[in-house]
C-alpha positions, 0 to 999 in steps of 0.5 A: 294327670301332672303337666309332665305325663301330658307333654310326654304324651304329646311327644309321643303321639307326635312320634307316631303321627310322624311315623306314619306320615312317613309310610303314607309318603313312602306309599304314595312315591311307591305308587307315582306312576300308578293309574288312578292312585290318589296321594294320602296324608295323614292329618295330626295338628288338627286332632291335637288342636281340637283335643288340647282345646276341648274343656273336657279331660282328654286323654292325649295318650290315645290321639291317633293320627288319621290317613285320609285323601287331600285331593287337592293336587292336580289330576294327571291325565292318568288319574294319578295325582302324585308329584314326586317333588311334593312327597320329597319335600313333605318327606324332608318337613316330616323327617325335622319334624320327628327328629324335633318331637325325638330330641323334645323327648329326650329333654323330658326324660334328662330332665326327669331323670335329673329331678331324681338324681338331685341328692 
């Protein structure tokens, strides 16, 4: 796999990790006053650190991002454990995030379509 698939697959999963952070953030605001609704997140940087370190060929197209329950915010009295104020900065973190993988993307593609057009 050329060094250009393998970023472009990288950006891609970003995206997609992205994307759905951003439904696990939306879930999570939805259900603030909810009764015993444990906030969930979505783990990423990890899976691509593991991936990009292991010495065996990883196919980096096939990193799935994973939902999963920190559980380490502060229970309310009703079991709840969102905070609004959490989820709307996460909501901010996540959203320069996705606009950073879009625009790194949009560079790869200029830069091919660059390379092809060179006369």
């Amino acid at each position: 796999m050329s060094k250009t698939n393998n970023i472009v697959d990288i950006i891609e999963a970003g995206i997609r990790a992205e994307s759905l952070r951003q439904k696990a953030i939306a879930n999570n605001v939805a259900n603030l006053q909810t009764p015993e609704y444990r906030r969930v997140d979505v783990k990423f940087k990890e899976l691509l650190a593991k991936a990009l370190d292991s010495s065996g060929a990883t196919d980096l197209s096939e990193i799935e991002a994973q939902i999963y329950q920190p559980k380490k915010t502060t229970v309310k009295s009703n079991g709840n454990d969102v905070s609004l104020e959490t989820e709307v900065g996460e909501m901010v973190k996540n959203t320069l995030r996705h606009k950073a993988y879009i625009r790194l993307l949009q560079k790869k593609y200029r830069q091919i379509e660059l390379a092809i057009d060179v006369k």
